[in-house]
Each structure stands twice: as structure tokens, then as C-alpha cells.
C-alpha positions in Angstrom: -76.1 -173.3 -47.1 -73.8 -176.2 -45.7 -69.9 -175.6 -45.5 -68.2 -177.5 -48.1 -66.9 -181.3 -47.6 -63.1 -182.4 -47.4 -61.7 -184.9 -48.4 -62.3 -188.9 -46.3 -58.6 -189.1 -45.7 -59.4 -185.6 -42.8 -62.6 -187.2 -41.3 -61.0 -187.0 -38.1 -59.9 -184.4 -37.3 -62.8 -182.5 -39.0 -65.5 -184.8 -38.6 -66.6 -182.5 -35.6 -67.1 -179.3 -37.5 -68.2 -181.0 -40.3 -71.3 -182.7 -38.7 -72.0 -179.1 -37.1 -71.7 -176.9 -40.0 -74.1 -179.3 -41.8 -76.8 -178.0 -40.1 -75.9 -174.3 -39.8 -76.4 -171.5 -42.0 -73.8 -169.2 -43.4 -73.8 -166.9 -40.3 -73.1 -169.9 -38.4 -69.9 -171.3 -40.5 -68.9 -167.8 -39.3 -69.0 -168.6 -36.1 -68.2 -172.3 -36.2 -65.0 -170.8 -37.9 -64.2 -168.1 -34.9 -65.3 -171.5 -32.5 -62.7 -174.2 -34.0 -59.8 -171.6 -35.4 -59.6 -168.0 -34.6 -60.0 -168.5 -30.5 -57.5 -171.7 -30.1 -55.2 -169.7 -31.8 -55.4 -166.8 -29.7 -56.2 -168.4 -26.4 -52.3 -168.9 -26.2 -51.8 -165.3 -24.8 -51.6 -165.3 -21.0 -54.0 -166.4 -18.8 -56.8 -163.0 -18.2 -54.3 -161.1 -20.4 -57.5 -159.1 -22.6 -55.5 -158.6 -25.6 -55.6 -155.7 -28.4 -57.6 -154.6 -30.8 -57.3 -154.2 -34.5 -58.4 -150.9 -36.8 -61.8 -152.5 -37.3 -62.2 -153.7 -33.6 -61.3 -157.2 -33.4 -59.4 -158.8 -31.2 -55.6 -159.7 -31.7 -54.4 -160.7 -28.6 -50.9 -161.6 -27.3 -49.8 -164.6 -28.8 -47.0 -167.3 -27.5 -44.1 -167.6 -29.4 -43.1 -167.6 -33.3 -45.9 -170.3 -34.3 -48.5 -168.2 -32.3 -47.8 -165.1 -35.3 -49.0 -168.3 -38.0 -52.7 -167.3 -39.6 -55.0 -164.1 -39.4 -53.4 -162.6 -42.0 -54.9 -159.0 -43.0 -55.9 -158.9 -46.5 -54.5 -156.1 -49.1 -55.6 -154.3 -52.0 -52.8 -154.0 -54.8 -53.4 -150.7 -56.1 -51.5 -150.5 -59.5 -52.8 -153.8 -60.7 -56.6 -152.8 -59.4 -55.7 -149.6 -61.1 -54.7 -151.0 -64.2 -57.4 -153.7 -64.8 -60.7 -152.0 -62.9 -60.9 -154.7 -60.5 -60.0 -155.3 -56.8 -57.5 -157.2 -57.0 -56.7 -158.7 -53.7 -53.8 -160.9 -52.1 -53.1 -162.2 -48.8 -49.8 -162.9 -46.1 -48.0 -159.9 -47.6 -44.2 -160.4 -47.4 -44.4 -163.8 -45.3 -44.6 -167.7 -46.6 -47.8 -169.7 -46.9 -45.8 -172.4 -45.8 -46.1 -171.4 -42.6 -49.0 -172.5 -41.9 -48.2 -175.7 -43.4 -45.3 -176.4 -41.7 -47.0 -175.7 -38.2 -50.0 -177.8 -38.8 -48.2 -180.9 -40.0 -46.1 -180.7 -36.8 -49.1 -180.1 -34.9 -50.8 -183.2 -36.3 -47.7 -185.5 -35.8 -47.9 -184.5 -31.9 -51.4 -185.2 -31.8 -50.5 -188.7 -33.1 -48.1 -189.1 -31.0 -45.4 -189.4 -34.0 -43.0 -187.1 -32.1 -42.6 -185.1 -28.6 -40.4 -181.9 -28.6 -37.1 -181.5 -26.5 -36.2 -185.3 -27.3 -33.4 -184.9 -30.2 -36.2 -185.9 -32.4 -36.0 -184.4 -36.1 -38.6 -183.2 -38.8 -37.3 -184.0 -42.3 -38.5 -182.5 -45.3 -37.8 -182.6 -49.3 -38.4 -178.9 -50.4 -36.9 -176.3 -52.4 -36.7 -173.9 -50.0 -39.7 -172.3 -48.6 -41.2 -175.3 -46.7 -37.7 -176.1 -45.3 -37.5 -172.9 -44.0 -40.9 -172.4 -42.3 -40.2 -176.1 -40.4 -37.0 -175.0 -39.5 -38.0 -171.8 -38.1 -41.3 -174.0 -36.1 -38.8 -176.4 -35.2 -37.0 -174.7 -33.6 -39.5 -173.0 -31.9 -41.2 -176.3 -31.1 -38.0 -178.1 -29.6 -37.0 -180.1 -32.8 -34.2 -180.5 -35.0 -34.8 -179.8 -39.2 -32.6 -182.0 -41.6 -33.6 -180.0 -45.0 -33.2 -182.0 -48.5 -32.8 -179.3 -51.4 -32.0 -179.4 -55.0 -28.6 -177.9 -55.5 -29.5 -175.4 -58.2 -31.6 -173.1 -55.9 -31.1 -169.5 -54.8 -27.6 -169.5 -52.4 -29.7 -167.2 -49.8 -32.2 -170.3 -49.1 -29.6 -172.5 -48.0 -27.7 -169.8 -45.7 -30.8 -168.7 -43.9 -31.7 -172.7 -43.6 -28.1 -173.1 -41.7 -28.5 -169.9 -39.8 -32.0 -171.2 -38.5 -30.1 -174.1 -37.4 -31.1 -176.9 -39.6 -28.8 -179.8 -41.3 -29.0 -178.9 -45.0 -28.3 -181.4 -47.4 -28.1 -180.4 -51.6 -28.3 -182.9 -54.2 -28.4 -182.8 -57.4 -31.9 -182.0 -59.6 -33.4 -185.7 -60.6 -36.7 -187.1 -61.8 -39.0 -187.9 -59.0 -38.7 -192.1 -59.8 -34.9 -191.5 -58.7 -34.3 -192.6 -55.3 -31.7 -190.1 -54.8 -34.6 -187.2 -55.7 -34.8 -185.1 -52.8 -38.4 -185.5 -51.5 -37.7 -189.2 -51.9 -33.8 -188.6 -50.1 -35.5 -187.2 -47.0 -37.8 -189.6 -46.6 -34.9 -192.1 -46.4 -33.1 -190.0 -43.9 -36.0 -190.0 -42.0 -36.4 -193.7 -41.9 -32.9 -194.6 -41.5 -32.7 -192.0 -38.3 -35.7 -193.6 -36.6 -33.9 -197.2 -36.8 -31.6 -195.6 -34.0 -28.9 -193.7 -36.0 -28.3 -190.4 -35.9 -24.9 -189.0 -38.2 -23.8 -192.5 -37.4 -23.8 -192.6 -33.6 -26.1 -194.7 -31.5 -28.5 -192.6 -29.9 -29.2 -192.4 -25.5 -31.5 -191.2 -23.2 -34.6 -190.5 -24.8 -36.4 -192.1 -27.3 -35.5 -189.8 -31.3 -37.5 -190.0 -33.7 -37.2 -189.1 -37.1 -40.5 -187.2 -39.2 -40.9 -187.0 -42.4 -42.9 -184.2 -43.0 -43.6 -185.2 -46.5 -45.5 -181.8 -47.7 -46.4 -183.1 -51.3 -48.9 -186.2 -49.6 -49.1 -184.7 -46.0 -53.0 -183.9 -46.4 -52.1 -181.6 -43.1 -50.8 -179.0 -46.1 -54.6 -179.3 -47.3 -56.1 -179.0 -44.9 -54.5 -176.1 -42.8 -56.2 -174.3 -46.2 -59.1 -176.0 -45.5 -59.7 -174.7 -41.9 -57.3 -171.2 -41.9 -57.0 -169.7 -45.1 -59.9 -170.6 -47.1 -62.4 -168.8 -44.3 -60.0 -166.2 -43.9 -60.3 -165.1 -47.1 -64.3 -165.1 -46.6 -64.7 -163.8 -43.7 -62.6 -160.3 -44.9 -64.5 -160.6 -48.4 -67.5 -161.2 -46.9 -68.2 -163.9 -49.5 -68.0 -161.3 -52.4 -65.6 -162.9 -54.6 -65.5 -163.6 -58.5 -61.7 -165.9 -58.6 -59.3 -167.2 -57.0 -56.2 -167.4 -58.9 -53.2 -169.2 -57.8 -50.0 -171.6 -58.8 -49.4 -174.8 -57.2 -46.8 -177.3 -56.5 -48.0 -179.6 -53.7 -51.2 -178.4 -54.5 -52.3 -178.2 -50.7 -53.0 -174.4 -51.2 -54.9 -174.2 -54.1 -57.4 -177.7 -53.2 -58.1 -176.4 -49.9 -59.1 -172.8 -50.8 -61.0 -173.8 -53.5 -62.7 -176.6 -50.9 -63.6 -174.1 -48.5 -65.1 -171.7 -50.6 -66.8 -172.9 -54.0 -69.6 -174.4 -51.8 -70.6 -171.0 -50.6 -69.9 -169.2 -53.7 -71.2 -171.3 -56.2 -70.3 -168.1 -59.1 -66.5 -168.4 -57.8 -64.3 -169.4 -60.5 -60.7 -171.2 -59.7 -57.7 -170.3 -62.0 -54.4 -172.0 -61.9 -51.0 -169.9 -62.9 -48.7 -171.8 -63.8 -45.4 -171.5 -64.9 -43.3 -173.0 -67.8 -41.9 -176.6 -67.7 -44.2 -177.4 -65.0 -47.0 -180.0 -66.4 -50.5 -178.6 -64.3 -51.4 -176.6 -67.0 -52.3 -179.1 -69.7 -53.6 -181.3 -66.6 -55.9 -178.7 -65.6 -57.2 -178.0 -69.4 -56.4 -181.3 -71.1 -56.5 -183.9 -68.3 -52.9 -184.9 -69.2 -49.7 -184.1 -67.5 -47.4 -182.6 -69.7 -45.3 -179.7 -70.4 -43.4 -178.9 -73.9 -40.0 -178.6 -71.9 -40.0 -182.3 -70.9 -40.1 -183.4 -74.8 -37.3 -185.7 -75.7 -33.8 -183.4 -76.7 -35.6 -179.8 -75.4 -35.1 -180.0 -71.7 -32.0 -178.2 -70.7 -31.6 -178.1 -67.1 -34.5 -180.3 -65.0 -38.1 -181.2 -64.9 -39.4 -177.7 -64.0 -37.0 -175.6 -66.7 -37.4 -172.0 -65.4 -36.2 -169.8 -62.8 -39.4 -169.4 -61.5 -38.9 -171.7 -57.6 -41.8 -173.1 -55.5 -44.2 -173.8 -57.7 -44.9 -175.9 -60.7 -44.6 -179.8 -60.9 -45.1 -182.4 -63.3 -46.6 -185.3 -61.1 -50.6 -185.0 -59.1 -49.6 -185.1 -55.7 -52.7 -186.4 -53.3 -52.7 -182.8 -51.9 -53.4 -181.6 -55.6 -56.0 -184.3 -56.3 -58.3 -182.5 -53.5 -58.5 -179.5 -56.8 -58.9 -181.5 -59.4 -62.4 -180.6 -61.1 -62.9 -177.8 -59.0 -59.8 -175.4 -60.8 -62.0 -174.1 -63.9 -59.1 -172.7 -65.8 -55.1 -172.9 -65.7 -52.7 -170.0 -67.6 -48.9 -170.4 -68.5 -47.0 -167.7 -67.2 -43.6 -167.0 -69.1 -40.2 -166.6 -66.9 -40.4 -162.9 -68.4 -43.7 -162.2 -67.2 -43.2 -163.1 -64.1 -39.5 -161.1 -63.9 -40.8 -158.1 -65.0 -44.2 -158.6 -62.6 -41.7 -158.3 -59.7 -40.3 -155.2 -60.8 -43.2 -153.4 -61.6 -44.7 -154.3 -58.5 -41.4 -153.2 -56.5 -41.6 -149.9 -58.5 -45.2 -148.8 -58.5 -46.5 -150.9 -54.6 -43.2 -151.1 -52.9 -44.1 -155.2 -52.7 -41.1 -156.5 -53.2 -41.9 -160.4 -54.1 -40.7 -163.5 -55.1 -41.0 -165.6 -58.0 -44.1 -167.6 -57.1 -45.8 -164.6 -56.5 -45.2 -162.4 -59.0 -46.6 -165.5 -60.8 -50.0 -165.1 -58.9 -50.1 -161.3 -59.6 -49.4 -162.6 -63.6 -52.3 -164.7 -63.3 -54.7 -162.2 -61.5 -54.3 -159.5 -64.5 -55.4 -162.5 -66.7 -58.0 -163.4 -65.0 -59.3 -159.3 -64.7 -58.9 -158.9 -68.0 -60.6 -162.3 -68.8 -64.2 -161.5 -66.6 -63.9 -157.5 -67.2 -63.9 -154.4 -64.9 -65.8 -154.5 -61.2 -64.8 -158.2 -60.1 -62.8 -159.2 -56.9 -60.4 -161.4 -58.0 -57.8 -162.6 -54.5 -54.7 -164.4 -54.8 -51.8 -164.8 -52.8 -47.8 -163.5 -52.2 -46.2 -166.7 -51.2 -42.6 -165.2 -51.1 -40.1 -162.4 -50.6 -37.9 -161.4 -52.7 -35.6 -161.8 -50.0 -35.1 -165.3 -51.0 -34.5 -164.7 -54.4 -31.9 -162.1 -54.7 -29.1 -164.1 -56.3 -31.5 -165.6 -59.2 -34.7 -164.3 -60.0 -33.7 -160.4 -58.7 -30.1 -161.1 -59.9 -29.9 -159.3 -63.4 -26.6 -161.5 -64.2 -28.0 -164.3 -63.6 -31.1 -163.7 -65.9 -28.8 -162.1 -68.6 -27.0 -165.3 -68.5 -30.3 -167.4 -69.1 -31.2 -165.2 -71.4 -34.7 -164.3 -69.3 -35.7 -160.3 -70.6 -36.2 -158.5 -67.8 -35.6 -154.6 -68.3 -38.6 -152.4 -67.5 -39.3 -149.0 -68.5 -39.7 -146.4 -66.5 -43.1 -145.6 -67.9 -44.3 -149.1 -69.0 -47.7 -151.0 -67.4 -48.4 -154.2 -67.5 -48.2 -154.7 -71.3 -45.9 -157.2 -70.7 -48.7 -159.6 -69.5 -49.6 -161.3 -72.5 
């Protein structure tokens, strides 16, 4: 069976391993895989250095510097959610950020197009609400770039003080409808802009040539396709292809269209389920074909467009990243702000995972989805987050007693609180 297609817009840099997988059979997408991902990656140890091993005898290598640790994630089994429902229930890049990988390969495919060079004063600008920001500030930094990070104001204080700490020029604004030019995705792209014209905190830049990136992860179809070549045969290579759903939330949408991509051409019984939480418009796009979400209603939205506590994912707009999915996600479910509080906990109490919010709304969706198809399926998903990031909001109890977000937990309840 061929490996699946990608969207015209990556014929480039694909078109190679396209054109070859055509032609191979599964064992070979295997190794076409190993061929164009897992060795480049690991060929940045030293030169002869014959690396380590792993507990099922693969090699691991020595890597080169923070972006070299990005991809090859081992996959986990959570064991009180398997427990509860009778499935496997599996999730991948435990404690860490999928943005990683994001961030890295849209860098990496600006250099290649000779966008930007490192150790020039040049700067990578992004609009994010946190986790993106921090991932490019962590690879710029390692990469010989400045970050200038455009957040909403209203996130949790901890993303902006690890931001600063990495080094990156953060700038909050206040929470406004994307056709707002002052909306931060839409803000850093005019910051980028109006650095590349030669300014630069208002002084004329010397020397060498700065550039300012916009990194723009919403349309950036590097977010899709870092999924496309990493993640997606990651995830089948440790599965071995035996996989029933995929359940996952979006926001740019890269994850979720270039998992799905990769794998429902080889597993033509593998269903796609969005999560998705309240205020946030997918849902009803997935399962109605329009974008809407009862929180954005005339006189009921209190706060923003995505009215919950729940950061990172949900959105009310199809980014081109997202459009990759569309017709391939089978099923979307609304997961409540209370869900996915009391998610984290129990997770934290019975795994010692201790998660943010856009994970906790994965591990919602996966116990839908188990009890949905039934005991004996494999259903994967994925921890985007820490909880580390979210103390002072979605593990702050005053915060949620304030919003008025449930959030006790029993010390003998299950997951009855998944609806």
C-alpha cells in the first residue's frame, strides 16, 4: 500500500519521498521513514561517535544541542484510563510540548529558503498563546536568533516569565477578534514586517544584514507537515499499525491534519476524533460543516472568542493548516472546562502525569472515544503540555473558584465525571 499524499502546497520538499513511497510497500515506508527522518536526525552526534541503545535495541545516539532532543518520542500507556475503559489507551511526548517540533521545522525551512541566517540579529516572530512562543524561543536561542513573542494578556503569568527568562521580547495585548489588526497573530506579523524595513526598537540597524520572520504557525504548512513526516510515522512504527483512533484537539490544526495524513492511508479502519473545548467553533465545523460555537452568540460571550480556561487549543476560524483535516476527522466531542479540570487531577493522583489543560482535554476525549467503540481498542492521543505552565489558572483553585469552574475530586471518584 502507498504512503499517504500531502497536501500541493509541500510538493517540494516531499516530492522526493513521495515519488519513492509510491512504489514501495509498507515495510518499505518503514524504511523510507528511518531513510528521510530518524537518521538525519541522529547523524548530528559526533563524527564515528556509535551512539546508545534503547531497552528494545535501537539506536539513540548523541545528539547536538537542544533541537537535536526534538522527535523520537517513546510512547506510553496510561494505566488508570486503560484500566478504567478496557482499552490501551496511548499518548505520546509525555511532559514536553508538541510545539517543538513545530517550532524547529519552521525555522528549519526558513533557512533552507534562505529567509534568515543565524548569528545576524535576525528575529523569529510569532503570535501565540504561549506554548509556540516558548518552543521558538527556546530553538532560537539555540539556533542564534532573537524571539519577539505576541501574547494575549489574559494567559497564565508563568508563560510570560519563562518567555523573558528564555530571553525573548514579550509583548501582551489585549484579547481581540482575529479581523482586528491589533489581534496578536496579526500584531506579530506587523512587527515582523516593520523590523525587516531596517528598524529594530527604533534604531537603524549595522553590520549585517536583520531580518525579521514571521513564523506564522496558524498558515505555516511547516506546522503540518513536521506531523506529516515525524509524528504521524512515529506513532506507527511503535503501534505497528495497530490502531483503532486517534483523538486529539486542535488550534492551528497542524497536529491533527498531519497525523491523520500520515496514517489513514495505511489504516483505512482508523477513525479521527476531534476534542474540543467550549467556545471554540471546530466542533460544529467538524459535525455540521459550520463554524460556530454557542459562546460567541450575541450578549453571551463574557470574556473572548475562546471563553474557557482551557489555553492552546480551540479556535473559531479554519486555518490552512486545519483545512489539510478537513473530511478526514470522522467525529469531534465538546469537552466542558470541568472535565477537563478534574481530568488533570485524576490523572496527577492516580499516573503521577501532571498535565496541562490541552491535554487533559485529549485524555477527556480518549475515554469518549473508549467508551464509544468498546473494550480491546488502541485508541493514542497526545500530552501537549505541563502543568507547569498552568499553575496560576487552570491548577490554581482560586482562580477556578472565582470562574466558577467545579473542580473538587474525591478521593475515591473515577472518571464519572466524563460525561
Amino acid at each position: 500500500m502507498p504512503p499517504p499524499t500531502f497536501a500541493p502546497a509541500l510538493e517540494k520538499p516531499l516530492l522526493l519521498g513521495f515519488l519513492l513511497g509510491s512504489a514501495l510497500t509498507l515495510t518499505s515506508t518503514a524504511l523510507l521513514y528511518s531513510l528521510l527522518v530518524v537518521l538525519p536526525q541522529r547523524s548530528a552526534g559526533k563524527p564515528g561517535d556509535p551512539g546508545r541503545q534503547d531497552a528494545a535495541g535501537r539506536g539513540v545516539g548523541i545528539v547536538d544541542g537542544v533541537d537535536g532532543l526534538i522527535g523520537n518520542t517513546p510512547m506510553m500507556r496510561i494505566r488508570s484510563l486503560s484500566k478504567a475503559t478496557g482499552c490501551t489507551i496511548l499518548f505520546l511526548n509525555p511532559g514536553g510540548s508538541s510545539k517543538d517540533r513545530v517550532a524547529l521545522n519552521i525555522i528549519n525551512t526558513a533557512e533552507r529558503s534562505g529567509l534568515i541566517r543565524p548569528h545576524t540579529g535576525s528575529t523569529i516572530f510569532e503570535g501565540t498563546v504561549g506554548s509556540t512562543g516558548i518552543s521558538i524561543a527556546t530553538i532560537a536561542r539555540a539556533r542564534g536568533y532573537r524571539a519577539w513573542i505576541v501574547m494575549p494578556d489574559d494567559q497564565a503569568r508563568e508563560k510570560y516569565e519563562l518567555l523573558e527568562k528564555l530571553g525573548a521580547h514579550v509583548e501582551s495585548v489585549r484579547p481581540v477578534s482575529i479581523v482586528d489588526k491589533r489581534q496578536f497573530v496579526n500584531l506579530a506579523k506587523v512587527r515582523a514586517e516593520e523590523f525587516g524595513k531596517g528598524k529594530e526598537n527604533g534604531n537603524e540597524r549595522g553590520g549585517q544584514e536583520k531580518t525579521g520572520y514571521f513564523a506564522d504557525q496558524f498558515e505555516n504548512l511547516a506546522n503540518f507537515e513536521t506531523h506529516f513526516r515525524t509524528t504521524g510515522p512515529e506513532i506507527f512504527e511503535q503501534t505497528g499499525g495497530k490502531i483503532d483512533a486517534i483523538v486529539l484537539g486542535a488550534g492551528t490544526g497542524g497536529t491533527i491534519a498531519g497525523i491523520t495524513r500520515y496514517l489513514k492511508p495505511l489504516i483505512p479502519t482508523l477513525r479521527v476524533f476531534l476534542a474540543d473545548p467550549q467556545g471554540s467553533g471546530l466542533y460544529n465545523r467538524v459535525r455540521h460543516g459550520v463554524m460556530y460555537a454557542p459562546q460567541e452568540a450575541e450578549g453571551t460571550r463574557r470574556r473572548h472568542q475562546v471563553d474557557t480556561v482551557v489555553e492552546g487549543v480551540g479556535i473559531n476560524r479554519v486555518t490552512k493548516n486545519f483545512e489539510l483535516a478537513e473530511g478526514m476527522v470522522d467525529d469531534a466531542f465538546r469537552v466542558s472546562d470541568e472535565e477537563a479540570v478534574k481530568m488533570a487531577r485524576f490523572l496527577v493522583r492516580e499516573d503521577g502525569l501532571f498535565v496541562g489543560s490541552s491535554s487533559a482535554i485529549n485524555c477527556v476525549g480518549a475515554v469518549r472515544v473508549a467508551r464509544l467503540l468498546g473494550p480491546g481498542r488502541t485508541i493514542v492521543t497526545m500530552l501537549n503540555d505541563s502543568g507547569q505552565r498552568h499553575l496560576t489558572k487552570f491548577w490554581s483553585d482560586e482562580y477556578l473558584d472565582k470562574h466558577g469552574v467545579p473542580h473538587d475530586l474525591r478521593d475515591d471518584e473515577g472518571i464519572e465525571f466524563v460525561s
